[in-house]
Every structure is written in C-alpha cells, then in structure tokens.
N, C-alpha and C positions, 0 to 999 in steps of 0.2 A: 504494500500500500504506500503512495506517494505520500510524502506530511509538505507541509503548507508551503516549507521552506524550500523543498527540491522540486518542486510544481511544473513541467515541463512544457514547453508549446502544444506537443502534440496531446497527453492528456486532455490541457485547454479543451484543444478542438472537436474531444471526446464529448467530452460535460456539455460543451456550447451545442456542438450536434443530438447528442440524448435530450436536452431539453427541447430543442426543435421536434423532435422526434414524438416526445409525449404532449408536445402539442397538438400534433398531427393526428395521435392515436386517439388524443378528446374528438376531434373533429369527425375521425370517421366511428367514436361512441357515437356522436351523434346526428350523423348524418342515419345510420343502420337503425336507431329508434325512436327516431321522431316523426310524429301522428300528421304532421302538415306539409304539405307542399312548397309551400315557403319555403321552408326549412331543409326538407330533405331534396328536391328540386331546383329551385332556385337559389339555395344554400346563403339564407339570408342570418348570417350570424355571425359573432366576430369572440376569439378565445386568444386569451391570451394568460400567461404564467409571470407572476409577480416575488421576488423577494420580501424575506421581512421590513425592511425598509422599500417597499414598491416601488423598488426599479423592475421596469419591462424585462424581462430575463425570456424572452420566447412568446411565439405567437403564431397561430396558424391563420394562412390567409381565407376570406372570406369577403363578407361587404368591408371596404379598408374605413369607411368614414367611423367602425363599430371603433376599430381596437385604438385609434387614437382615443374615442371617447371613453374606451375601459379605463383606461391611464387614470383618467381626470374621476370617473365612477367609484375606481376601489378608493382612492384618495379617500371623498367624501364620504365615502361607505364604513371607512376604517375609523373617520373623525368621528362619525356621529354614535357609532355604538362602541366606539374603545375596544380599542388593544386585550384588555386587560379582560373584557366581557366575554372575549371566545374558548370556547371548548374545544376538544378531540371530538371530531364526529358533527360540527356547527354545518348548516349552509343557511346562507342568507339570500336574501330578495330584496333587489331594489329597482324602482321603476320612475322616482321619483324626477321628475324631468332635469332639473335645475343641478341637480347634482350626477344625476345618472348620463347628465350628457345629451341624450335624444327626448323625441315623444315614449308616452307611458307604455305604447305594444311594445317596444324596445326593452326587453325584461333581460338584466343582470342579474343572474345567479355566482355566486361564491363563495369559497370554500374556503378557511384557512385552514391551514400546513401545517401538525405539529410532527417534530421526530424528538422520542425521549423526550417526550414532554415539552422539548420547546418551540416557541412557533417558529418557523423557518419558511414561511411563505402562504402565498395566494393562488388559487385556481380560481377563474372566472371563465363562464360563458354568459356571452347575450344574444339573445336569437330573438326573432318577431312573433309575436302572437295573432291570432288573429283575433281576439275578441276580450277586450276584460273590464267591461260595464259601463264605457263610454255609451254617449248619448245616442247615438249610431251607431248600424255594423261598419264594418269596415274601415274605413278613413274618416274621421269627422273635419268635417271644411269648413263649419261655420263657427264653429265655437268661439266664445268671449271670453270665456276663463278657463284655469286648468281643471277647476273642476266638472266641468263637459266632456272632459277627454278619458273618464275612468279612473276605478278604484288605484289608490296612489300606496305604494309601499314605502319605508324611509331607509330603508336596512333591517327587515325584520327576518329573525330566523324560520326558518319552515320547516328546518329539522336543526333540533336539541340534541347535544350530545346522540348522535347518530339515530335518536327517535323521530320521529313524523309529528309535529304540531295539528293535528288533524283539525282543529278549530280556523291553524290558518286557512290550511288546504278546504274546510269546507267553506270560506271566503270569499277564495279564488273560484272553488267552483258553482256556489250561489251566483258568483257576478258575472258570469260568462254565459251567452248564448250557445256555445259550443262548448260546455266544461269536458266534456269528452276527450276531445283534442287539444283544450287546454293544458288540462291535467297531464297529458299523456309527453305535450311538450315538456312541460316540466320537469316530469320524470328522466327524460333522454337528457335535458339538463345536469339535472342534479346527478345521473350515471357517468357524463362527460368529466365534470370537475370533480369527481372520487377517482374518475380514470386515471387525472392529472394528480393528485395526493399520491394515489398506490404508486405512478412512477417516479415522482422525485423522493420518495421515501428510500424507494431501490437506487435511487443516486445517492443519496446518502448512506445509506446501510454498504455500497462498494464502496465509496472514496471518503467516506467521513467528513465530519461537518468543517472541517478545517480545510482541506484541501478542496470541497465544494466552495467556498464560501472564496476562499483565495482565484478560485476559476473565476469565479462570477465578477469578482473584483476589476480582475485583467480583460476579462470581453469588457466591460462597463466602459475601463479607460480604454483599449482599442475603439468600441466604436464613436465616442468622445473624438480620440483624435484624428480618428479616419473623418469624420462629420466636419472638423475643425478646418484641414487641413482644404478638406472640398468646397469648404464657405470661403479657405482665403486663395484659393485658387479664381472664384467669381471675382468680376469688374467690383468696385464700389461704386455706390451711388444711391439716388432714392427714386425710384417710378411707381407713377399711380396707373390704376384702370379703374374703370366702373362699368355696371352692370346695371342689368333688373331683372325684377323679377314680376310677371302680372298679377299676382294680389287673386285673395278668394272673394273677395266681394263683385256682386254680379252690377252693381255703378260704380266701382272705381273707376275713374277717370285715367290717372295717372300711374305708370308702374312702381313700384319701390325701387329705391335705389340701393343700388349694393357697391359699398367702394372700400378699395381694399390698395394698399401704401406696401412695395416691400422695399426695405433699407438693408444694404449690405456696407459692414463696416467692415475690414481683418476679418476676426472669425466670428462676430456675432449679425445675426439673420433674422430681423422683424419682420412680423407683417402687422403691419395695423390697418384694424376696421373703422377708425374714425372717419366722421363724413359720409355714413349710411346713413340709412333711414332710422329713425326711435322706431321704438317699439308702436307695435301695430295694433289693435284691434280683430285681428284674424291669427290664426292659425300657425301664422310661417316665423315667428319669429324663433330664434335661437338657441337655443341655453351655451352658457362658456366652454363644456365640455364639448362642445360639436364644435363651437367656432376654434379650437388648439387643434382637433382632431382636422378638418381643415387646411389649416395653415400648415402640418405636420407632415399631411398628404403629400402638397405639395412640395414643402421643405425638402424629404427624402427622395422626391422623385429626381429631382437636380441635383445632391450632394451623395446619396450610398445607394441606389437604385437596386444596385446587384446582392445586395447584401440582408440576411436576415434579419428582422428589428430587433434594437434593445433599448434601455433608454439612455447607453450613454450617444447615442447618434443624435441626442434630439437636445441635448446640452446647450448648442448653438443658438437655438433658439426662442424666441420672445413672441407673443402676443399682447395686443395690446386693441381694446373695446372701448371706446368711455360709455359712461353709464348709462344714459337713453341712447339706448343702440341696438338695433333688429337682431345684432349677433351678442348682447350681453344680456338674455332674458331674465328677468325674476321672477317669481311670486308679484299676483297672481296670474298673467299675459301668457295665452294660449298658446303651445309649441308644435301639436297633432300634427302640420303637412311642414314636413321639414326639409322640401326643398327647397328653398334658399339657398341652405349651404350645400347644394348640390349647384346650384348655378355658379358658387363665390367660388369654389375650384377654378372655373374659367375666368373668373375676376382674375385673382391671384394670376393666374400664368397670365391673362394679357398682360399685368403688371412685369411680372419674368422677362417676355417675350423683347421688352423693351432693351431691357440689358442683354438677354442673351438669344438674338433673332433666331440664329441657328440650330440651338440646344432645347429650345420650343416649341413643337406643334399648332396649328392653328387652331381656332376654337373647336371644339366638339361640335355635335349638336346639344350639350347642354342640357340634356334631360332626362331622368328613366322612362320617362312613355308608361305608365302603369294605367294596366286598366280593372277594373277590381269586379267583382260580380256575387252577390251575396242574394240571400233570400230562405226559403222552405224548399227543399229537397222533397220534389213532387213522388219518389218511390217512398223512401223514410219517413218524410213530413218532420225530419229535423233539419234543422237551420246549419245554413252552409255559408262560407266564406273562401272564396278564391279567388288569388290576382295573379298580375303577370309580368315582371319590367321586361318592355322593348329593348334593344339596340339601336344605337345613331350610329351615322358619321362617324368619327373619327375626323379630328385635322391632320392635313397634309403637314410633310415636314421639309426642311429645306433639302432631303434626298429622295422622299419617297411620298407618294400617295397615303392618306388615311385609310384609316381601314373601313371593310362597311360594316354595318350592320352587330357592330362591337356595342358591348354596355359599358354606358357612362365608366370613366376612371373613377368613381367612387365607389362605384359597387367592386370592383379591384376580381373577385375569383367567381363572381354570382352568373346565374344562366337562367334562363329563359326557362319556362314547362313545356317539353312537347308537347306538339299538337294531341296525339293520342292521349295522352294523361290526363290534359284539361279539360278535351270533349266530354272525358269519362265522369270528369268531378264536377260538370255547370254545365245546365242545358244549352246550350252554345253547337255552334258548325264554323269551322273556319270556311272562307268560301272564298280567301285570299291569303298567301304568304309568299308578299316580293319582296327584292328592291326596288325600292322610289325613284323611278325614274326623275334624272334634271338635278337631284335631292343635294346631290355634292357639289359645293364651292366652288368654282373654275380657279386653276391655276396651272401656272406650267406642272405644279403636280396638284394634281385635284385633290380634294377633300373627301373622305368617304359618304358612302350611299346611305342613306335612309333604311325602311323599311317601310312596305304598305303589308298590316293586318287587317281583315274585316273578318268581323264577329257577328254572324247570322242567330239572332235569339230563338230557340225553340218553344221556349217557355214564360210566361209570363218570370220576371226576373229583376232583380235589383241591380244596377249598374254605376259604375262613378269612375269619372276618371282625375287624374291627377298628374296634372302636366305644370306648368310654371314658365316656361321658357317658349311663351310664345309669339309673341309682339316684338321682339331684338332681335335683329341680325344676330346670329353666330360667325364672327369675324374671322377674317380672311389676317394673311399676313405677306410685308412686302410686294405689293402688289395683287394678293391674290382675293380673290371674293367671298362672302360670306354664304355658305350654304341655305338652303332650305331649313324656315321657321316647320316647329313641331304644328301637326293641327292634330282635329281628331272633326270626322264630318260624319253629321249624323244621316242617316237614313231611313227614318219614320214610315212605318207600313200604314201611312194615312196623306190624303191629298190635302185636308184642312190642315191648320195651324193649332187644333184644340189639342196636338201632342204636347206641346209646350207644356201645358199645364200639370205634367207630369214629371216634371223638370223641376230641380228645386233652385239649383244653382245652374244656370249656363251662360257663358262671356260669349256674346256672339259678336265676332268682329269680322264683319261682312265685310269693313272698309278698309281690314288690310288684307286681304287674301283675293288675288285674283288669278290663282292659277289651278284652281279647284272642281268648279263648278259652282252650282248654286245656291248648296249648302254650305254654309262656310260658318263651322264652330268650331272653338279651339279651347282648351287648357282644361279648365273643372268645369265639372258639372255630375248631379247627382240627382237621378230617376227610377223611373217602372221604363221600362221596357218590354213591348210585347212581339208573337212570335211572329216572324219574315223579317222584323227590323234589321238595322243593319247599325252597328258601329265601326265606322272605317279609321284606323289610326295609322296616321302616316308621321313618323317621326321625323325627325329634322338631319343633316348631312352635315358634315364638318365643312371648315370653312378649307379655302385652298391656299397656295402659296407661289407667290411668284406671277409674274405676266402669264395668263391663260393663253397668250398668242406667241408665248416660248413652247410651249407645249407641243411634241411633235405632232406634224399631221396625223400620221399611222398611230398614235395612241389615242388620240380622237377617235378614229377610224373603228380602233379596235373596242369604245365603250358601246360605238352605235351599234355594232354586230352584237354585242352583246346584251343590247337593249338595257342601257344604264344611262344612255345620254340621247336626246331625238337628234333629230337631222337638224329641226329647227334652231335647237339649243348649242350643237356645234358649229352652225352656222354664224350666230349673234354672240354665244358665249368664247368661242375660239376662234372664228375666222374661217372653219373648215367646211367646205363645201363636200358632202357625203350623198353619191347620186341613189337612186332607189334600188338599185343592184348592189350597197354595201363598199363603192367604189370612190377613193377620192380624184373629185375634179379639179386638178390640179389648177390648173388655168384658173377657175374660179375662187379659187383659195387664197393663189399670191396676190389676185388684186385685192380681196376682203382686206389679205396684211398689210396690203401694202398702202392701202387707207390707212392703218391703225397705226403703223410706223410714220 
C-alpha cells in the first residue's frame, strides 16, 4: 500500500480514473431503473461525487447545465442541515429552487460518505421529474410565485440512518399525479448515490484514507493549474453581448434582455450578468446556482474541454449578478421555465467570440425545442406525462460547418425518445421527421440544419410547448448569417378560429414569420388538442460563418441534392445558380458573384 508520502503519478491517475469510473456506474444505476423516459431516454440528469470539503472530485456526463448547478446545491444542502446532522445510511432531498440551482422537477438526491465512521464525502444525483404538485402537469408557464410550481423540499432526509421516512415518501406520493413513477424515480435515485458510497468506500478500504485524500489533493491543484495556465494563454480584455429571451406572457410587448460581460485578466475569468433584465413576473427567471453552472459551461469549454471535471479547473473563475437581476432569483419570483439560461450560453460565447473569433462557433439555434404532452391514458385512465427536447443547428466554425440537428450545448450527453417509444407512451403519430430545409445560417461554412417534427394527435390530449428563443436572430459570425428562428405552427382540425379558445397561453407572431405559411405561432403555448390536429415544430439552425459567397459552388450544389438548401435559397443566399437537373450553371453563378464582389 502506497502512504501519503511516496504517492506516485501513476497511482494518481488510478484514484482520478476509479472515481470517474463510479461515477459512471451511478449513471448506468440509473439509467437501468428508472420509471420515466426523461430519465432513462433522454437521460435528463446530472451526478456528480463530492469530497468532505465539496470539491467536485468526479462527474458523469448528462444535461451539463445539472452538474455545475450540483456544485452550488450540495453547498447549500450541507449549510442548511449541518455537517454534524448526518448519519451512516442518511439520503437527502432537495428541490428547493434558490438553493438547489434549477426549477422544483429538478430533484437532488444525496448521500453523505462515511468510512470508519468518518464522513469522507458526497454522492449526488439530480434527475427531472415529471410531476410533484405544481399547479399544472407538466411545465407550469404562468406562475407568479414559487409556490405555483410545487411541493418544495429544503434538504430533508427521506431515509434515516439507512430506514425509509415513509411519512416523507407518503408526501411525495400524495403530491404527485403520477406517484407511480415518481416514487419509482426516486428509488433509481437513491440506488445510484448508494452505488456511488459502496464504490468510494472500496477506494478507501485499497489505498487508505491518506493516500486517497493526498490523490485528490494533487488532481485538485493539477486541474487548478491546467485551468490557470489556459485562462493566461487567452487575449485580455472585457467584451459584452446581449440576448433575449421572448417572455411567457401572451402581451408582452418586449423581449427580456439577457447581457452577459466576460473579462479576462492573467489567470482570472468573469463573467458578469449585470445589465439584464430584474427579475420578472413569469417563470424564467434564474436562481444563482444555474447562472455559475452557466458561466462554468462555458468557462470549460474554452480552457480544459478534453478533460474530466473537478473543481480545481473552475478556481479561475468568478460570477458576478447584482441583485435585481433575471439571473440572481430569490424568494419568492417564479423559476419553472428555465430557459433563459439556456439562451445566456449563447450570450456568453457571443461575448467569447469577440476575443476569440476562431476558437468560437457561431450561435446555435439556441433552444431545446421541447414539446410536452400530458393528460388521462385513454387504456389505464391514469395520468401521463411525456416530452421531448429537439435538436438545432449547431454554429458553423471558422473550419467547418455546424452540425444538424444536435441538442442545444446545454443538454451536453441528453437524446431525443425515439419515435417508436413515444408513439407507445402519448397518443400521438409522427407524420414528419426532417431536416428544415433553408434552416442553416449561410456562410462560406454554413451553420447546421434544423429539424421539422409534426405531431399528429390521436386523442383528445394535453399539449405545451416550450421554446424561448424565438423572435432573435441566432447570429452568424465574420460575415456569416444568422440561421432560422425556432417556431412551432399549429394545425387545428377546424376551419373557425373557436380552436383558440382552447389555448391558454399562445405568442402569435404573425409579423415576424414569413416563411411558413399561414399559420405562424411560435414559442409557448398550453392547450387541449384534438385528434387529426397537427403540431408542426421546426426548430431553429445555427448561424454561419464567413462570406456565404466564399462558399464553394459544389458544396452549395451538394446541400440542394440533398434537399437541405432550395434552389431559391442558393440562388439569393450564395450566389449559386442550381438548374433543375441538380447541375451548377456556371455562367449564371459568376455573374450572381460577381455582383456581390
């Protein structure tokens, strides 16, 4: 057995890999027994392994916006019930916005770590729920406060000394539409963070708590200095960008604003959110745990990209909110639809982009595209709950083309429900699954494609969607254009207008969308839906990069063959003249260019 003092690199990279390792093994606990599709599907949850002192010490990938906000979660989790309160055999629950990071479905479970009696760390999971006694199924959109959005946890245990609190558990399941699959999540929960206990026990039980503790030390400062070294490698300076976001109110006028400052000094890396919008009256505003998790995103993606998290990579850097601000939520300002901070990811990098045009992608399309579908299970006559995030665009980069039809950088390792699975679980037909044509940014390297889904209802059905990012351009860079805005176009199985009325929330912006047809609605909105209807979601394309008329002809050539770009749109977007045979007319091309030049 190695002691603290002859601690060897290679050992190191044992411990640092074994903890990766049982992070991994929580992940596929719970992927293998959890009750919801979210979860075991779309792999909507974020784990991560903490020291006694919560540093990040390992983390399996999942949605990335979860494990920054873990960070910030066990923190508050650990201040509010004490150290000194936990047992062998504890898990806790917390769901509390403000501290937990996200909206209330966003449920952190956690375990603390004792070996020989002493505590030597934290296992956390957070996964989504679908249901837990919010005013709504599903997503609530309208809410004024937090208490619209469901029963609130602060850190409370669920299991005592390795027992079942059943009085909690019958709580969670009183307050659930779905306690079934509530319950059942939970369970695959709290199996994942015992997963993560029994393996770092066994780290400790081979290499003793000295020689662990001394590893953990040395990853901490390596990824410290590797993080340090990568922030003074960046230009200095300060660049701003701004955003928005279209708001859940169905008269807002105006979109919120979202503005986001990154300063690079040596080795220290702000971002600051001053100069957004205060806090709102709906839905979207932020808790502090999301807006770090955020910034942190981004932060890694520019300085240790290739490299597993820990927290000394995040040493570098600073957040900074002032206090009315959409990204510093408190008690009691509603959090439920928490894209926003899925839009301020592309804040931030257009702010990056500035300093580092190359090392930057052009904007996404900025959005998950979720479309949700709830109601009474017409065989069971029990209450269901099922959603879906989309793919966008991608942005172009200064070497290569975005990608298509990829999910948003936030969701980081998350996927889509096949078709087959979702037809099975919501009366629903797909009757469409492309790419959106046109949907990508023009540049000498275009910006990725879209996606067109339409969702044919079989059944009388509840339906909501949840978009944000639809009224702003998704920016191009160095010349290049901004992709296709997200919509969603509805198609009501009636000739009148009395569908509306079934409609609770919908943004109809007729007057920015002319490339649709003649239904033209976009972002939220929450209804009955009956059967032949249609809900068409076309999500948005990344933006491009570079002169669209550097672009060669023959990769022009090669979108329209493949039906991703029209004739029309290489015509006016590039310059390319594409005859009806799939053939470029050369002649007709160089004079297009040779206008443009």
């Amino acid at each position: 057995m190695n002691t603290a003092t002859d601690i060897d690199a290679a050992t190191i990279e044992v411990i640092r890999n074994y903890l990766t390792s049982a992070a991994t093994e929580m992940q596929r606990t719970l992927v293998r027994t959890a009750y919801n599709t979210i979860v075991y599907e779309i792999l909507d949850f974020g784990i991560s392994i903490y020291d006694r002192d919560l540093n990040l010490i390992a983390d399996s990938p999942g949605l990335a916006l979860f494990l920054g906000a873990n960070d910030y979660g066990i923190e508050k989790a650990v201040e509010y019930v004490g150290e000194e309160n936990f047992e062998p055999g504890d898990v806790l629950i917390m769901n509390y916005p403000y501290w937990s990071g996200t909206h209330t479905l966003d449920v952190l479970l956690f375990a603390p770590v004792f070996y020989d009696d002493e505590l030597i760390g934290y296992t956390t999971c957070r996964a989504h729920w679908l249901d837990l006694g919010a005013k709504d199924s599903g997503y609530v959109l309208d809410s004024e406060d937090i208490h619209q959005e469901g029963i609130i946890f602060p850190g409370t245990k669920v299991y005592k000394g390795g027992q079942p609190d059943e009085e909690i558990l019958d709580i969670i399941r009183f307050n659930s539409r779905i306690p079934d699959k509530v319950i059942g999540d939970l369970n695959a929960q709290i199996a994942a963070v015992r997963t993560g206990k029994e393996r770092l026990c066994e780290l400790y039980d081979k290499y003793g708590s000295a020689t662990i503790e001394t590893a953990i030390d040395r990853i901490l400062d390596h990824g410290e200095r590797t993080a340090r070294k990568a922030v003074a490698d960046l230009p200095d300076g300060r660049w701003s960008a701004t955003g928005y976001a279209d708001g859940t109110a169905p008269d807002r006028k105006e979109p919120i604003k979202l503005h986001a400052t990154v300063e690079i000094d040596g080795e220290d890396f702000t971002v600051d959110f001053t100069g957004s919008s205060g806090t709102v009256d709906e839905p979207l505003n932020i808790p502090p745990g999301m807006t770090e998790s955020v910034a942190k995103l981004c932060f890694k993606t520019v300085t240790t990209p290739g490299e597993d998290s820990n927290a000394g990579q995040y040493e570098p850097i600073s957040v900074v909110m002032d206090e009315d601000n959409i990204f510093n939520a408190s008690y009691p300002v509603p959090t439920f639809t928490i894209w926003t901070a899925i839009i301020a990811i592309d804040v931030v990098y257009e702010a990056l982009s500035k300093a580092l045009p190359e090392a930057v992608p052009a904007a996404s399309g900025g959005d998950i595209c979720d479309i949700m579908l709830f109601g009474e299970d017409p065989e069971t006559g029990r209450q269901f709950v099922e959603a879906n995030n989309e793919g966008v665009g991608r942005g172009a980069s200064a070497d290569h083309d975005g990608g298509n039809a990829l999910m948003h950088i936030s969701q980081s390792m998350v996927q889509n429900i096949p078709v087959e699975v979702f037809e099975n679980k919501a009366p629903i037909r797909f009757n469409q699954l492309s790419v959106r044509e046109d949907s990508a940014g023009p540049g000498e390297y275009r910006g990725g494609f879209g996606i067109r889904r339409d969702y044919e209802i079989t059944e009388p059905v509840g339906a909501l969607s949840i978009i944000q990012k639809t009224r702003t351009d998704n920016w191009g860079l160095q010349g290049g254009k901004p992709g296709a805005k997200n919509v969603v176009v509805l198609d009501p199985n009636t000739d009148d207008e009395s569908w509306k009325e079934r409609i609770d929330i919908l943004v109809d912006n007729d007057d920015l969308y002319t490339d649709i047809g003649s239904e033209k609605y976009a972002g939220m909105f929450r209804g009955t839906f009956m059967p032949g209807e249609i809900i068409s979601n076309r999500t948005g394309g990344g933006g491009g990069y570079g002169d669209p008329y550097d672009r060669s002809p023959e990769q022009v050539c090669d979108d329209v063959v493949d039906g991703y770009v029209s004739q029309e749109a290489a015509r006016e977007a590039y310059g390319v003249e594409i005859t009806d045979d799939n053939e470029i007319d050369w002649e007709t091309t160089e004079s297009l260019r040779s206008q443009h030049n």
